[in-house]
C-alpha positions as a LaTeX table, in Angstrom:
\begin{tabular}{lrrr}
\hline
Residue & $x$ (\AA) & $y$ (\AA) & $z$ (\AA) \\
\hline
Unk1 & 35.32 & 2.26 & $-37.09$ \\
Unk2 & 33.29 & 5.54 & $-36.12$ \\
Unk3 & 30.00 & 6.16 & $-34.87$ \\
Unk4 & 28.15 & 8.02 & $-37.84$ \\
Unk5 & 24.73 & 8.68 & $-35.96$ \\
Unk6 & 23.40 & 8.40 & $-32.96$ \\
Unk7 & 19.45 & 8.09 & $-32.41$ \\
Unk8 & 17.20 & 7.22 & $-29.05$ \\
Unk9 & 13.85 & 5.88 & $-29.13$ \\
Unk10 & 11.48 & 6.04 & $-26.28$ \\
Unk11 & 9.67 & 2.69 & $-25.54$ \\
Unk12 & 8.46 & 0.39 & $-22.82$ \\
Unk13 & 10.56 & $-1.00$ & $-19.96$ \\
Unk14 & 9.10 & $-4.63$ & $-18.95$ \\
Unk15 & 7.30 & $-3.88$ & $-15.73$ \\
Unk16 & 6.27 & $-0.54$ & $-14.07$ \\
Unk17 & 7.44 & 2.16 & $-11.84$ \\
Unk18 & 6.31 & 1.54 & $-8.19$ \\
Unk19 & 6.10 & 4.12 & $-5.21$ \\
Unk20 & 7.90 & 1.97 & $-2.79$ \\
Unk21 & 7.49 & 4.06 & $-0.06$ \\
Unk22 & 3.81 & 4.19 & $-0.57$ \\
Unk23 & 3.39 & 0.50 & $-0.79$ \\
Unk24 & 5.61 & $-0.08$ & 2.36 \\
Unk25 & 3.12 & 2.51 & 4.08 \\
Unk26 & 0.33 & 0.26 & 3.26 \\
Unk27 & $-1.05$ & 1.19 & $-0.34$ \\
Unk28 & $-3.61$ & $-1.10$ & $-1.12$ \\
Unk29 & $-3.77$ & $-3.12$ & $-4.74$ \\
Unk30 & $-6.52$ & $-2.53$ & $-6.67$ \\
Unk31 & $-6.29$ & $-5.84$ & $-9.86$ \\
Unk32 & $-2.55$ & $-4.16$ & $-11.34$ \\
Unk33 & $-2.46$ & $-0.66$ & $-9.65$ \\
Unk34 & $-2.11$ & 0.57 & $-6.37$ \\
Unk35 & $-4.81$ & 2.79 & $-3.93$ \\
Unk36 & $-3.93$ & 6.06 & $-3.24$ \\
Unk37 & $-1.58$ & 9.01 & $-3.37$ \\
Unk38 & 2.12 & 8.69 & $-4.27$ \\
Unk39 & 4.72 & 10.21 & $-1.93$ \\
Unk40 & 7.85 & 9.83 & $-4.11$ \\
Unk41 & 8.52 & 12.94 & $-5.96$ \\
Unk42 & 8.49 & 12.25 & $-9.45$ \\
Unk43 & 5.39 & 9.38 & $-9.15$ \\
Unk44 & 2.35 & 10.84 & $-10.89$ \\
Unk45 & 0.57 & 7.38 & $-9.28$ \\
Unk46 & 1.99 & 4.92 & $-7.30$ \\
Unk47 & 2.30 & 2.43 & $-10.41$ \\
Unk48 & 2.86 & 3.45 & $-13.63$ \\
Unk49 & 4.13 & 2.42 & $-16.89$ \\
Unk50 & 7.88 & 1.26 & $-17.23$ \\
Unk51 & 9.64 & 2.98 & $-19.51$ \\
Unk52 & 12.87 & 3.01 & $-21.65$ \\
Unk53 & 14.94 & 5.03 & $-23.75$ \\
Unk54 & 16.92 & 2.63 & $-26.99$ \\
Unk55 & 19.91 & 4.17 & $-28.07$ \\
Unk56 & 20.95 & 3.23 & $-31.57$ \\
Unk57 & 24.74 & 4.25 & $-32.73$ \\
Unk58 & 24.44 & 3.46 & $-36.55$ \\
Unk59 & 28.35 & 2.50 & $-37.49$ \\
Unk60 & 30.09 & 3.19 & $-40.25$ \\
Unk61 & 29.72 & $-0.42$ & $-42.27$ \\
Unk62 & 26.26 & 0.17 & $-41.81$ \\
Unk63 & 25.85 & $-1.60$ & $-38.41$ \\
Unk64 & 23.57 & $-0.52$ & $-35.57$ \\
Unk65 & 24.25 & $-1.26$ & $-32.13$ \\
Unk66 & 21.73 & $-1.25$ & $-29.56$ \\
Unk67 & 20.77 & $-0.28$ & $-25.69$ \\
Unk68 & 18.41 & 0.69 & $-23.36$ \\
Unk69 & 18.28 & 2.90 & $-20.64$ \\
Unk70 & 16.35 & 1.96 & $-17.92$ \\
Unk71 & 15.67 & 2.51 & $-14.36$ \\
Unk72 & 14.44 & 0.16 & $-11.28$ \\
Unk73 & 10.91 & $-0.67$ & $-10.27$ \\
Unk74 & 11.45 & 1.62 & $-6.76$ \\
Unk75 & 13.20 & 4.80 & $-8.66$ \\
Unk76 & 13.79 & 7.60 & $-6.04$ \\
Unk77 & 14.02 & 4.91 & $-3.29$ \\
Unk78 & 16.58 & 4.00 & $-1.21$ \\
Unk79 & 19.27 & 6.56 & $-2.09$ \\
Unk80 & 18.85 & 5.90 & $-6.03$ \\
Unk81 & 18.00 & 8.12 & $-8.97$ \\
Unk82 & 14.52 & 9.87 & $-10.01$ \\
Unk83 & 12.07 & 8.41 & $-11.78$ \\
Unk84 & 13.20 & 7.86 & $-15.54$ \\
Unk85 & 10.68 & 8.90 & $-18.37$ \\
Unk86 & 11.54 & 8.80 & $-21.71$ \\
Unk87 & 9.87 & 11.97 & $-22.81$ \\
Unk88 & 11.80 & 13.92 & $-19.96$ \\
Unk89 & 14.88 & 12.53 & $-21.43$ \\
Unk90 & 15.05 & 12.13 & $-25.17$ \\
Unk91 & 15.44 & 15.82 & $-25.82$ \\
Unk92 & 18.27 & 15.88 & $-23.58$ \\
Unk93 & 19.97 & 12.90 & $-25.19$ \\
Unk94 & 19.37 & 14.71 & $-28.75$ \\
Unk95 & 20.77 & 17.70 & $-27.77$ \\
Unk96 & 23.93 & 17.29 & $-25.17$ \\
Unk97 & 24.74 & 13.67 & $-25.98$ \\
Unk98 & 24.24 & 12.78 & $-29.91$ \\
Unk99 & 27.12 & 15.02 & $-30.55$ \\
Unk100 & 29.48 & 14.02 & $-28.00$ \\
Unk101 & 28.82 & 10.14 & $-29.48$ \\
Unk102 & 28.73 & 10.89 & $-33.45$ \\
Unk103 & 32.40 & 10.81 & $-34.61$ \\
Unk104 & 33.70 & 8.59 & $-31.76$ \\
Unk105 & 35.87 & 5.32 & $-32.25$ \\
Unk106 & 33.88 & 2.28 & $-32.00$ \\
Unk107 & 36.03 & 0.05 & $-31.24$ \\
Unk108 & 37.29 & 1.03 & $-27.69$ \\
Unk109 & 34.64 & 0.39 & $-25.36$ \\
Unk110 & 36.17 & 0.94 & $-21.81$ \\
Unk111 & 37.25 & 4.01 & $-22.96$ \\
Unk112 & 34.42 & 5.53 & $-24.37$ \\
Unk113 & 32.41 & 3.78 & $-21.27$ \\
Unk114 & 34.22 & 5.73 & $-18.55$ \\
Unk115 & 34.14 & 8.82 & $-20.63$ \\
Unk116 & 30.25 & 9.13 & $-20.61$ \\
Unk117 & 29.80 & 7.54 & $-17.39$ \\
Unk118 & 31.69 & 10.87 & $-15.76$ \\
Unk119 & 30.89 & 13.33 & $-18.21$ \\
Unk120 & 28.99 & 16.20 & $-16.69$ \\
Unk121 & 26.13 & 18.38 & $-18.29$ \\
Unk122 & 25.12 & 21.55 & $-17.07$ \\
Unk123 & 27.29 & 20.50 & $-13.64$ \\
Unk124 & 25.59 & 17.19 & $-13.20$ \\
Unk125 & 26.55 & 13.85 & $-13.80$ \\
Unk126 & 24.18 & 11.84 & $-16.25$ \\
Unk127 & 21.06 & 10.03 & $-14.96$ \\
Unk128 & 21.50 & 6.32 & $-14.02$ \\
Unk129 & 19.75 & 5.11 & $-16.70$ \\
Unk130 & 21.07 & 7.07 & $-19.32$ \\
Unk131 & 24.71 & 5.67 & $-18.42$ \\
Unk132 & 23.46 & 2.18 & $-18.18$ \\
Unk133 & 21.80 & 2.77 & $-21.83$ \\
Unk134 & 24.83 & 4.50 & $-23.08$ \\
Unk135 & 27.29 & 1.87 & $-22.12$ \\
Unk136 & 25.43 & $-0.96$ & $-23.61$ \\
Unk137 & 24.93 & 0.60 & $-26.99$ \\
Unk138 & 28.55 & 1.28 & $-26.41$ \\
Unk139 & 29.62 & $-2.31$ & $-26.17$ \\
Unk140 & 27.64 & $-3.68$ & $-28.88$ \\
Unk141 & 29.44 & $-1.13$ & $-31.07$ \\
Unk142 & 32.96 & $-2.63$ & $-29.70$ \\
Unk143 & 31.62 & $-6.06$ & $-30.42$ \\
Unk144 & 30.38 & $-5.29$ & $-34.15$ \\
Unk145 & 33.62 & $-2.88$ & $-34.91$ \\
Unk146 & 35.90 & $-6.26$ & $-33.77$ \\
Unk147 & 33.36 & $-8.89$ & $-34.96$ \\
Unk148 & 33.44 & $-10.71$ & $-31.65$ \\
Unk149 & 31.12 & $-11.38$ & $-28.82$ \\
Unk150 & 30.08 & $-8.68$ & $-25.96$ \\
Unk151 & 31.78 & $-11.15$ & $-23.74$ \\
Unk152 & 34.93 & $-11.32$ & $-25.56$ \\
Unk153 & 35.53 & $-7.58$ & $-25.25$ \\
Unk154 & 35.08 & $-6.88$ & $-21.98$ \\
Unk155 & 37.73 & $-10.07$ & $-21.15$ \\
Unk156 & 40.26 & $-7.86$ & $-23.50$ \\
Unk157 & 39.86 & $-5.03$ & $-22.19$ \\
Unk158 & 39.97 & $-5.96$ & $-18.63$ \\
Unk159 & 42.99 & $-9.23$ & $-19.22$ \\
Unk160 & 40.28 & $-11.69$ & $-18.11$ \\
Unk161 & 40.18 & $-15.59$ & $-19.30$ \\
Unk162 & 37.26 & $-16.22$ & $-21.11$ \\
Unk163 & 35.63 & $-19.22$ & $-19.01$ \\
Unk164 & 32.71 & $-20.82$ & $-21.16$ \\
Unk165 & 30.71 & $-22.26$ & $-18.28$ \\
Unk166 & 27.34 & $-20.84$ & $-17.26$ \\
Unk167 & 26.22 & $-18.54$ & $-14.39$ \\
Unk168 & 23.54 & $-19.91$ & $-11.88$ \\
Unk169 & 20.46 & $-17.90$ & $-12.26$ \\
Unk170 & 17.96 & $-16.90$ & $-9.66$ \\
Unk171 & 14.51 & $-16.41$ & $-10.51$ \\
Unk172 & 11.76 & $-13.58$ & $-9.11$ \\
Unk173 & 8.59 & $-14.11$ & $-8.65$ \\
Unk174 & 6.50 & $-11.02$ & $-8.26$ \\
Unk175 & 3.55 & $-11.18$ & $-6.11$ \\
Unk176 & 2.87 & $-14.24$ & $-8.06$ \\
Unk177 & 4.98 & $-16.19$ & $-5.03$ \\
Unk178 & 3.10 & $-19.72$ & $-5.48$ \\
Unk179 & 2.79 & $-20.48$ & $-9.23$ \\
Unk180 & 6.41 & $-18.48$ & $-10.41$ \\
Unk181 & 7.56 & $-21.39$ & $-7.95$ \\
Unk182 & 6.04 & $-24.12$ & $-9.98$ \\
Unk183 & 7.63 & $-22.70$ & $-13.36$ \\
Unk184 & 10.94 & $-22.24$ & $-11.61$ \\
Unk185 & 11.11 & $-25.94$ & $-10.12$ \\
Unk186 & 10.10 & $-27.33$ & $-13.84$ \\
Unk187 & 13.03 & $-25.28$ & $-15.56$ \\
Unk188 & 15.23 & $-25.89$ & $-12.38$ \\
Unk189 & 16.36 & $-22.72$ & $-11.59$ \\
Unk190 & 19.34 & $-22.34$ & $-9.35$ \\
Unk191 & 18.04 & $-19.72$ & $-6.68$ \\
Unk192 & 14.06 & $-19.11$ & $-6.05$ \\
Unk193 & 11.52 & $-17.09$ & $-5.33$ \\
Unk194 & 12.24 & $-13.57$ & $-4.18$ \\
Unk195 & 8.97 & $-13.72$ & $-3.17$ \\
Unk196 & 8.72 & $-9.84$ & $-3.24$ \\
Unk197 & 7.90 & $-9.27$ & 0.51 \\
Unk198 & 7.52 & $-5.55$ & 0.84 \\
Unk199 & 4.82 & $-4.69$ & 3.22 \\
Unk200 & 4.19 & $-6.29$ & 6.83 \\
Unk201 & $-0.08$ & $-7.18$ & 7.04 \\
Unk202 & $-0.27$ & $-8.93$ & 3.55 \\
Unk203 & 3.40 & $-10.70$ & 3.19 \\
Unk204 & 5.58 & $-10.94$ & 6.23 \\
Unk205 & 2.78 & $-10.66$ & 8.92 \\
Unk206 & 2.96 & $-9.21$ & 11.97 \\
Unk207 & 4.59 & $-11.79$ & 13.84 \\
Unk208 & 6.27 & $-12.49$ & 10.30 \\
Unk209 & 3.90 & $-15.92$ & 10.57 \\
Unk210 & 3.27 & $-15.58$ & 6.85 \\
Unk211 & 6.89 & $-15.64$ & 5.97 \\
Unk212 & 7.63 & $-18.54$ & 8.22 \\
Unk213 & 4.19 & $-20.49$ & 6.35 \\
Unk214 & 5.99 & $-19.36$ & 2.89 \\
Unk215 & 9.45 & $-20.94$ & 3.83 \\
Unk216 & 7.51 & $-24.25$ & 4.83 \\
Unk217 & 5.56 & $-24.40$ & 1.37 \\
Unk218 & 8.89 & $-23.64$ & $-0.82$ \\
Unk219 & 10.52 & $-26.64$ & 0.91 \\
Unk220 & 8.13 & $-28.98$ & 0.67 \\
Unk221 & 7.28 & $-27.53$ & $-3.04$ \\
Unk222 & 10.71 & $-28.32$ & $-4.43$ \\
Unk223 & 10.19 & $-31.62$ & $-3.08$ \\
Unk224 & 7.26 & $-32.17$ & $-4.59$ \\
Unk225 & 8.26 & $-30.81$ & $-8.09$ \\
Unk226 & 11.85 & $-31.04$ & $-8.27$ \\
Unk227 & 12.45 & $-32.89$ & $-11.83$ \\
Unk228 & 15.61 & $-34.29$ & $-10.37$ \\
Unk229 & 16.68 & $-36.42$ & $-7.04$ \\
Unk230 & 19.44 & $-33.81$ & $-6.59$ \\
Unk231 & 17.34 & $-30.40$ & $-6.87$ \\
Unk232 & 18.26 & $-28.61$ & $-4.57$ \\
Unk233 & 17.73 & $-24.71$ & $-5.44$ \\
Unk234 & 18.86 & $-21.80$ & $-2.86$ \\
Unk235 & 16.43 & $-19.90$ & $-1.10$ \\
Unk236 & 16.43 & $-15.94$ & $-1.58$ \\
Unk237 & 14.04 & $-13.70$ & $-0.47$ \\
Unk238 & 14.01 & $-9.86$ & $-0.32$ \\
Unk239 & 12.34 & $-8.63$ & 2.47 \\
Unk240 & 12.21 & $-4.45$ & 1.91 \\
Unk241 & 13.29 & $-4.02$ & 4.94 \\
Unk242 & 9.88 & $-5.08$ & 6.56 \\
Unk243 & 11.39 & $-7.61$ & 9.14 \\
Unk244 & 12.73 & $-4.83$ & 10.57 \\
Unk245 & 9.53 & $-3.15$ & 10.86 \\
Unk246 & 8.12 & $-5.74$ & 13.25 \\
Unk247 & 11.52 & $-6.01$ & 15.22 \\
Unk248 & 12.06 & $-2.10$ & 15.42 \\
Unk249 & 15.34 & $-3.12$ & 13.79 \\
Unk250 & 16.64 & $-4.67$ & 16.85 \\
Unk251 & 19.36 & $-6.74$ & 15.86 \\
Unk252 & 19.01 & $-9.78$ & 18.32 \\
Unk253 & 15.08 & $-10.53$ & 17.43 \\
Unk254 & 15.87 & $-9.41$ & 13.63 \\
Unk255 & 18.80 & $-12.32$ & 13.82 \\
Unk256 & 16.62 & $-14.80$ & 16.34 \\
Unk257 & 13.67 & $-14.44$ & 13.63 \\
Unk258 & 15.99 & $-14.91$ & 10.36 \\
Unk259 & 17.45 & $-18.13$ & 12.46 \\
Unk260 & 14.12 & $-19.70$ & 12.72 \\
Unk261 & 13.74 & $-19.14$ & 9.15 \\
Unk262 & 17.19 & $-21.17$ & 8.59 \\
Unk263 & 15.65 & $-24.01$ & 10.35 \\
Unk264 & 12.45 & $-23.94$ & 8.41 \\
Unk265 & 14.04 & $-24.18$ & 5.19 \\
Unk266 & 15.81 & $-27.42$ & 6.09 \\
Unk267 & 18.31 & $-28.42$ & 3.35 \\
Unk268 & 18.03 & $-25.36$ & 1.20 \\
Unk269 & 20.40 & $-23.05$ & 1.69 \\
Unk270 & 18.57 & $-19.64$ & 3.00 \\
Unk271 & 19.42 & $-15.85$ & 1.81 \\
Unk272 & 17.47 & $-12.90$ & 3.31 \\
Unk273 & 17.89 & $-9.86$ & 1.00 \\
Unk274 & 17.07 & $-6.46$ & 3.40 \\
Unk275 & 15.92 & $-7.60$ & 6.85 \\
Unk276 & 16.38 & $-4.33$ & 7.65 \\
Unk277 & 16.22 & $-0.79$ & 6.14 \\
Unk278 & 17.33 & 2.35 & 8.19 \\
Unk279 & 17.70 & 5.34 & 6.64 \\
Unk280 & 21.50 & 5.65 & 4.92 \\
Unk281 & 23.96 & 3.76 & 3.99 \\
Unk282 & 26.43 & 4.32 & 6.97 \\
Unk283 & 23.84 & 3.26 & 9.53 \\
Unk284 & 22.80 & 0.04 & 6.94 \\
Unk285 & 26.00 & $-1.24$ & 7.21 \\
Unk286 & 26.18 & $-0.72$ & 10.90 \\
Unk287 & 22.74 & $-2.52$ & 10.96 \\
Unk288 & 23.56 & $-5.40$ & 8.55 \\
Unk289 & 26.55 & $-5.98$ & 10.30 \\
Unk290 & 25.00 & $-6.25$ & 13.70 \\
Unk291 & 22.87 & $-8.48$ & 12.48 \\
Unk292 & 25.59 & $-10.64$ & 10.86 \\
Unk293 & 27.37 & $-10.68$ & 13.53 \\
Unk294 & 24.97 & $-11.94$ & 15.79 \\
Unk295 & 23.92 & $-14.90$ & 13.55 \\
Unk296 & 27.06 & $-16.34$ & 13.12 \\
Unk297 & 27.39 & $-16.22$ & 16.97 \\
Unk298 & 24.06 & $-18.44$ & 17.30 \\
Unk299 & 25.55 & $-20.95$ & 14.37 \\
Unk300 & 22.88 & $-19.75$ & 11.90 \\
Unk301 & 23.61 & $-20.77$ & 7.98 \\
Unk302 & 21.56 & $-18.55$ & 6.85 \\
Unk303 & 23.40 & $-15.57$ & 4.57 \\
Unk304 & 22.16 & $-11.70$ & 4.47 \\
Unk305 & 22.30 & $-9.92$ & 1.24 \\
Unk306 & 22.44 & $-5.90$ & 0.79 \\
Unk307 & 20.22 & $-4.54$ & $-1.12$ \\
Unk308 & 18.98 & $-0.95$ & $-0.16$ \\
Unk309 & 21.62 & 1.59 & 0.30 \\
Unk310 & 24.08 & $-0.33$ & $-1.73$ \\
Unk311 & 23.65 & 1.44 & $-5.25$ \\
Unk312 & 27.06 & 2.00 & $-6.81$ \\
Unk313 & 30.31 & 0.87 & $-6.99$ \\
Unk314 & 31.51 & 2.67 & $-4.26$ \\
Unk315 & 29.24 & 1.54 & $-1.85$ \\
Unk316 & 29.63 & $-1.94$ & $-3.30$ \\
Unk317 & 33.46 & $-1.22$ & $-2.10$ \\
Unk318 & 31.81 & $-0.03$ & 1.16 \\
Unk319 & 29.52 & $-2.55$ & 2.23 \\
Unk320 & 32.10 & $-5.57$ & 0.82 \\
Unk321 & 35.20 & $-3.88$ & 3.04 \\
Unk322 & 32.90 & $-3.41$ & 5.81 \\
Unk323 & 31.72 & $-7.35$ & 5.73 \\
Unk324 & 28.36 & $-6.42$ & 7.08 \\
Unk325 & 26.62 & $-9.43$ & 4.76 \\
Unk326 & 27.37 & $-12.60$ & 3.27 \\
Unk327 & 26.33 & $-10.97$ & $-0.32$ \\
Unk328 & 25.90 & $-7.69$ & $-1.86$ \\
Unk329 & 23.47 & $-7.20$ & $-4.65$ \\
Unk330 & 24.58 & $-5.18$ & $-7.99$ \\
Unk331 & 21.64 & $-4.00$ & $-8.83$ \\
Unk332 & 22.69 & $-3.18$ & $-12.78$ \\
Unk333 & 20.63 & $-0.35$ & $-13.92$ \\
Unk334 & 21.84 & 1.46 & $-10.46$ \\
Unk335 & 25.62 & 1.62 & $-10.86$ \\
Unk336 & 25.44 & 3.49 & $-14.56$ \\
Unk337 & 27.77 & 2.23 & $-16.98$ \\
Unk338 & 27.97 & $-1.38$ & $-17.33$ \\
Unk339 & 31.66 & $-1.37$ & $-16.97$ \\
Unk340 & 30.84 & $-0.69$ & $-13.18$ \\
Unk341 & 29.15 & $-3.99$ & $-12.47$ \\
Unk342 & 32.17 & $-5.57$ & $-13.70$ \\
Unk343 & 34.35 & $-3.72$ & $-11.29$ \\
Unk344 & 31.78 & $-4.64$ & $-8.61$ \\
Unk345 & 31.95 & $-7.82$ & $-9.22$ \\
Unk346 & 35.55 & $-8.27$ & $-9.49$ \\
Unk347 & 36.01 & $-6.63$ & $-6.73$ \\
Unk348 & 33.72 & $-9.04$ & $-4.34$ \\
Unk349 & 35.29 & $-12.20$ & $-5.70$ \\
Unk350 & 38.75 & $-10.72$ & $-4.51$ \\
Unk351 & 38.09 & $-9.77$ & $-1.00$ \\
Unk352 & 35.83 & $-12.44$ & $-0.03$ \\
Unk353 & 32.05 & $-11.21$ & $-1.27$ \\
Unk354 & 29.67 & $-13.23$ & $-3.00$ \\
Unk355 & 28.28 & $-11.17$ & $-5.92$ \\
Unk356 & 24.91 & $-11.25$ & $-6.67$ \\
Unk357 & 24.54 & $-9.55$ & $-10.44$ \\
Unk358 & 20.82 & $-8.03$ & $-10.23$ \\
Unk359 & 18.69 & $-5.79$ & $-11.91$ \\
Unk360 & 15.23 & $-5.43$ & $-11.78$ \\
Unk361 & 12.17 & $-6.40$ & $-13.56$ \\
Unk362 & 11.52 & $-3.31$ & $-15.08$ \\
Unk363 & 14.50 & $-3.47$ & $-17.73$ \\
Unk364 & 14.36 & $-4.52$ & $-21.31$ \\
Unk365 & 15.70 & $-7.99$ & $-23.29$ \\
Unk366 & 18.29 & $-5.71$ & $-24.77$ \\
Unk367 & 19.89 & $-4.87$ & $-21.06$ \\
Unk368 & 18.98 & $-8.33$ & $-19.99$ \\
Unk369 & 20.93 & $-9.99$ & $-22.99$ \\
Unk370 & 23.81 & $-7.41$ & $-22.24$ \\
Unk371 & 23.73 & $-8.66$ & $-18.41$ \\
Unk372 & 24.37 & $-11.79$ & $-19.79$ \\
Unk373 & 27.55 & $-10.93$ & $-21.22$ \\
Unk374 & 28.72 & $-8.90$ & $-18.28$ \\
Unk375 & 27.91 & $-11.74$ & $-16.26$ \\
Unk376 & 30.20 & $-14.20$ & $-18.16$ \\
Unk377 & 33.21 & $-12.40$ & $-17.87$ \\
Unk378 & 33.54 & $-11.25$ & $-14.72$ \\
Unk379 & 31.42 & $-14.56$ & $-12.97$ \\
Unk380 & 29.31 & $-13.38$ & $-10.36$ \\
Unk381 & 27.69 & $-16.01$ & $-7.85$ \\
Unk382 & 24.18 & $-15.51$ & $-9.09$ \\
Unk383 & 22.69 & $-13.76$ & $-11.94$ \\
Unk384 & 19.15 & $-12.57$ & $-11.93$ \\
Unk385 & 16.22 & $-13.72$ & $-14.32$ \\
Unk386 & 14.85 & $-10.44$ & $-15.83$ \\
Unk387 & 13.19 & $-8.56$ & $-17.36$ \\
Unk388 & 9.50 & $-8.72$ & $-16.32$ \\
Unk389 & 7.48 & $-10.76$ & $-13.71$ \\
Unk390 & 5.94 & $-13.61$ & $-15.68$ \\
Unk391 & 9.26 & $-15.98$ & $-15.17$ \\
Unk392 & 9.13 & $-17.71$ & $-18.07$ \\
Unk393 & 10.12 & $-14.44$ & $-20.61$ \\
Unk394 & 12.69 & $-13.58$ & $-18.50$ \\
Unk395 & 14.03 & $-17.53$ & $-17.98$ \\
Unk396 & 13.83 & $-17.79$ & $-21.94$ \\
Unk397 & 15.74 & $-14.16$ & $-22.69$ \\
Unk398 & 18.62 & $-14.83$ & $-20.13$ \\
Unk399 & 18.79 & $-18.97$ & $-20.24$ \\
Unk400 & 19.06 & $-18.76$ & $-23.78$ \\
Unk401 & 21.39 & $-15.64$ & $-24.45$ \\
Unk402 & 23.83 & $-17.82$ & $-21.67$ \\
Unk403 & 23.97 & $-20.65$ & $-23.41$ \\
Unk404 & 24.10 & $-19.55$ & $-27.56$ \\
Unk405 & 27.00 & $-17.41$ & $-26.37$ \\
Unk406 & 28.51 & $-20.17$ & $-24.32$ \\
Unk407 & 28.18 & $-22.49$ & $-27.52$ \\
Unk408 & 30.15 & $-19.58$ & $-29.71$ \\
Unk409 & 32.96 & $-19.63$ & $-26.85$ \\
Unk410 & 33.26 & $-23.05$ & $-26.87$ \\
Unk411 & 33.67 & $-23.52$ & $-30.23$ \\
Unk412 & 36.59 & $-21.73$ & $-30.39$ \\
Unk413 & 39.54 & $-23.49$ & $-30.93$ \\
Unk414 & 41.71 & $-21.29$ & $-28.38$ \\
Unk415 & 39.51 & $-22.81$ & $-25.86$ \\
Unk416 & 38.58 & $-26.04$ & $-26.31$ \\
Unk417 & 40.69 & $-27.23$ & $-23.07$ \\
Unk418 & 38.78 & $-25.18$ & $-20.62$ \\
Unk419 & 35.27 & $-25.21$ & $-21.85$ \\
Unk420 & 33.56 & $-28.08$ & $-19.87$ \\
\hline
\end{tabular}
């Protein structure tokens, strides 16, 4: 079946664009927006309106398969893409890539996913966000052309077994770090808060005192709310780097900190996400793997997780061979096409990884419930809640995408012996 038209639609993304740089400098909140000047190139403030670009690939039978490109919160941070607005890109996408798509085979996804994901226009590569977009409307096409799931394609293609059991999903917070915690004990979440801790005089403190406080309350909250004798949630919190900051990035008071923490969370299992951000991704992994190194010399449980500097598949490859962390984040919307994350993925459950399948709040239900399917082939450790902020949108668009498309997969008859 071919692709007869191809349209794009600009809309809004879930959250906003934020000038991470400027915020980590010490922007000041003002209700929703932040003080001051933005010193990202591309930021025409230092939060503004999310935005996405829907691809629609109307099929042949009449069929119209769906997604959205969109870009993270920090765009232009960290070694990733511009910022992505839609009216910068539609005209592109109407003009270089409509015709390229109209005509095409439906039904092959991989294919047609690796062809966009490298093609090059005007001697560059395609934004980011336009790949991620791209290879979701791709999918759904695959998935309509074959009348099966999303799931059940990518399994084809790649020879995986279709495994109808859920992923454990981890829930953010936003700078709402007290009452998100309270919606994600109720719905028992498998990984909380976040906690969003990216600048050092409001969040972490100087003496990262505030952190410490933080780790105290989630404990003794999920023992206070936990619906269940046997709750016992993980711990993740992304840090931006700032616990460097106070430590100057020196490795022994970054680990002797991040071991107190361990010991303040008690029997929850503790994940830092960025202690530390220096610069590039050569001298991250040298960082995170000092760091590493020297908790598992002092005993510490607690596990580090990359974040910054780890944007694509190949430096997925690079930070997993390297073994500077415990876990690497795929942060979706960063590696283009979706058949990278499942690369990523596969690739960290081989050589001894855990794979963490994120995103970021700024995406759309379409990419979310696309994540969802990506996640339950190629079964990550953790999947992240998204899109948005509030919790409870995000809990309902990923929760329930899981588990209708794990009822489908169970009721078929082919697996019926491995579905529990």
């Amino acid at each position: 079946m071919k692709i007869q038209r191809a349209l794009f639609v600009r809309g809004y993304s879930s959250f906003y664009f934020d000038d991470q740089k400027a915020i980590k400098e010490g922007a000041k909140q003002d209700g929703l927006v932040y003080v001051g000047t933005p010193v990202t190139p591309g930021f025409s403030a230092i939060r503004q309106a999310g935005e996405c670009v829907s691809v629609l690939l109307q099929l042949e039978d009449g069929s119209v398969a769906v997604g959205d490109c969109a870009a993270v919160q920090y765009s232009g941070a960290g070694g990733r893409d511009p910022l992505f607005l839609g009216a910068d890109f539609v005209p592109f996408l109407e003009r270089h890539i409509a015709p390229l798509l109209e005509g095409r085979e439906a039904d092959a996804f991989l294919a047609n996913a690796k062809f966009f994901d490298n093609v090059e226009i005007q001697g560059k590569r395609l934004h980011t966000a336009i790949r991620y977009g791209l290879s979701q409307a791709l999918l759904d096409a695959a998935a309509l052309a074959s009348k099966r799931l999303k799931a059940e394609v990518i399994c084809t293609e790649y020879g995986l077994p279709v495994v109808a059991k859920p992923i454990p999903l981890f829930g953010q917070s936003g700078d709402d770090r007290y009452g998100a915690v309270d919606k994600m004990i109720l719905k028992g979440v498998d990984s909380l808060p976040h906690g969003l801790i990216n600048n050092v005089p409001d969040k972490l403190g100087y003496q990262g005192e505030k952190l410490q406080e933080y780790v105290r309350w989630l404990v003794q909250r999920v023992a206070a709310l936990g619906t269940a004798p046997d709750y016992q949630p993980d711990l993740h919190i992304d840090v931006y780097g700032t616990i460097g900051l106070i430590f100057d990035n020196d490795a022994a008071k970054v680990a002797n900190y991040i071991a107190g923490l361990g010991e303040m969370a008690g029997p929850l299992k503790l994940y830092i996400e960025g202690p530390v951000d220096v610069g590039s991704k050569e001298r991250q992994i040298e960082a995170l793997g000092k760091i590493t190194a020297q908790l598992k010399r002092m005993g510490s449980p607690v596990k580090l997780v990359a974040d910054e500097w780890c944007n694509t598949l190949e430096d997925v490859v690079a930070f997993t061979d390297a073994q500077c962390c415990h876990m690497v984040q795929i942060k979706t919307p960063d590696l283009g096409s979706i058949h990278n994350i499942v690369d990523s993925v596969l690739y960290c459950n081989t050589h001894g990884m855990e794979a963490y399948q994120g995103g970021t709040c700024n995406e759309t239900d379409v990419s979310a419930r696309t994540c969802v399917h990506v996640a339950l082939a190629a079964r990550p450790m953790r999947m992240l809640v998204k899109p948005g902020m509030g919790f409870d949108e995000g809990m309902n668009i990923v929760s329930n995408e899981m588990h209708r498309t794990l009822a489908v997969l169970k009721s078929r008859p082919a697996l019926s012996a491995i579905h529990l």
